[in-house]
N, C-alpha and C positions, 0 to 999 in steps of 0.2 A: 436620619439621613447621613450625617459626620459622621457616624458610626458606621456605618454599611460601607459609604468610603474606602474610609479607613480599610475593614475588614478586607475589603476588595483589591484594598494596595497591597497591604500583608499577602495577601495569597499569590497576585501577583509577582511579588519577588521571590517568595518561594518557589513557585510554578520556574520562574528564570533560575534559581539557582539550583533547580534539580536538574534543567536542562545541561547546564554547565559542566554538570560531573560525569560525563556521560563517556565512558571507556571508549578507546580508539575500537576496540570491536562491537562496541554499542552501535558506534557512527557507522561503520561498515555495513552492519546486520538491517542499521536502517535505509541506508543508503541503496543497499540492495533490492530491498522491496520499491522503495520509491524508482530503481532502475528498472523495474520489469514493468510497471505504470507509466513510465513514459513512453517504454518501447509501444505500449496500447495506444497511446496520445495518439506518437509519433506513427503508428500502423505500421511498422516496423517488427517483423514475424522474428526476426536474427536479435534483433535488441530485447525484445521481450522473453526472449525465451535464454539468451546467454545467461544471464543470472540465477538461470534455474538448473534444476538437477534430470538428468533422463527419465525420471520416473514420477515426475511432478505431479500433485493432485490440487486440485481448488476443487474445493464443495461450496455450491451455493445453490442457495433455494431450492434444494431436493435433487441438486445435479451433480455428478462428477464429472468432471472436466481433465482432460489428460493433453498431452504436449499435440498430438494429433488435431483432439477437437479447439484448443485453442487457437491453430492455426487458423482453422477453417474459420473460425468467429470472426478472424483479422479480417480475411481474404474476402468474407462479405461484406466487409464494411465498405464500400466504393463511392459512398455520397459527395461530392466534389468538393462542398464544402465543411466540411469534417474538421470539427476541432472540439479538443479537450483537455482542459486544465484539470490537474491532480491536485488537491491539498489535502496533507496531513496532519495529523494530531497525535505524537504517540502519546501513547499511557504510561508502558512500560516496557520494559527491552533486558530482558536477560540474556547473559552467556554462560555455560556452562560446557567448561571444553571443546568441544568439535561439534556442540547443537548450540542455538540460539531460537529463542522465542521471542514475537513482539507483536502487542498486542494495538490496535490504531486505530481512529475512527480515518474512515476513507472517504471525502468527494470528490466527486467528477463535476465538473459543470460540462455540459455536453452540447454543442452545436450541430444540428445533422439533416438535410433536407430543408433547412429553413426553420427549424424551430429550435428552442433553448431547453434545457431539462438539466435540471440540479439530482443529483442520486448519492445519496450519503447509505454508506456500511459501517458495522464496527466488526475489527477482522484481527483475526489470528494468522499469524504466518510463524512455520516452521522454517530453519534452516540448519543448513550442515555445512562443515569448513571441509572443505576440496582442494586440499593443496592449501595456496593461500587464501583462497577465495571463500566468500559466504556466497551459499546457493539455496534460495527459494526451495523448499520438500513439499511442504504440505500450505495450502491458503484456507483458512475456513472465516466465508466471509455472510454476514447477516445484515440483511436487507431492512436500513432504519428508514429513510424515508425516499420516495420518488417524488420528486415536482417536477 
């Protein structure tokens, strides 16, 4: 049991000190993706989709999704009581000139009609540097668990 501990504290600073080193266009690339997930929270069609690129794709569950049909997903969402919290967990986060990749586990905890529902993904997101900016390309996101 002291030993497991242990082990558990060690990786824990670890886990902390890999966060720490994390390039100012690390923080950006993440930061971005968590901006287009709020714009979702928030049902915000202009905030979710600013951070992306015109020719955006998310694949999920056997779907492509483009900047059109993700509107539309917004625009039905009308439940009055509608709320949703984002946390994330990245893995890793590369830059590599004018692309960035990062890879995250994603949950929502979800409020909607009255009922609660947790939905956890682990997801890929592409991006590209646009001027100054990191912009959402590609999301390919996989369905770990629905409660």
């Amino acid at each position: 049991m002291r030993v497991s501990i242990i082990c558990l504290l060690l990786l824990s600073s670890v886990f902390i000190s890999a966060q720490e080193k994390l390039t100012p266009d690390q923080k950006n690339v993440q930061q971005t993706v968590i901006n287009v997930f709020q714009g979702i929270a928030d049902r915000d069609t202009a905030a979710m989709l600013s951070p992306c690129t015109k020719d955006i794709l998310v694949l999920e569950g056997g779907l492509v999704w483009t900047r059109d049909s993700l509107k539309l997903k917004i625009a039905q969402n009308t439940a009055p009581d509608y709320q949703r919290i984002n946390t994330f967990t990245f893995l890793n986060t590369t830059v590599k000139g004018k692309v960035a990749w990062t890879t995250y586990y994603n949950q929502a905890d979800v409020t909607k009609n009255g009922r609660h529902s947790i939905v956890k993904w682990l997801e890929t997101a592409i991006l590209v540097r646009e001027k100054k900016s990191w912009k959402l390309k590609t999301l390919h996101s996989s369905l770990v668990e629905r409660v």
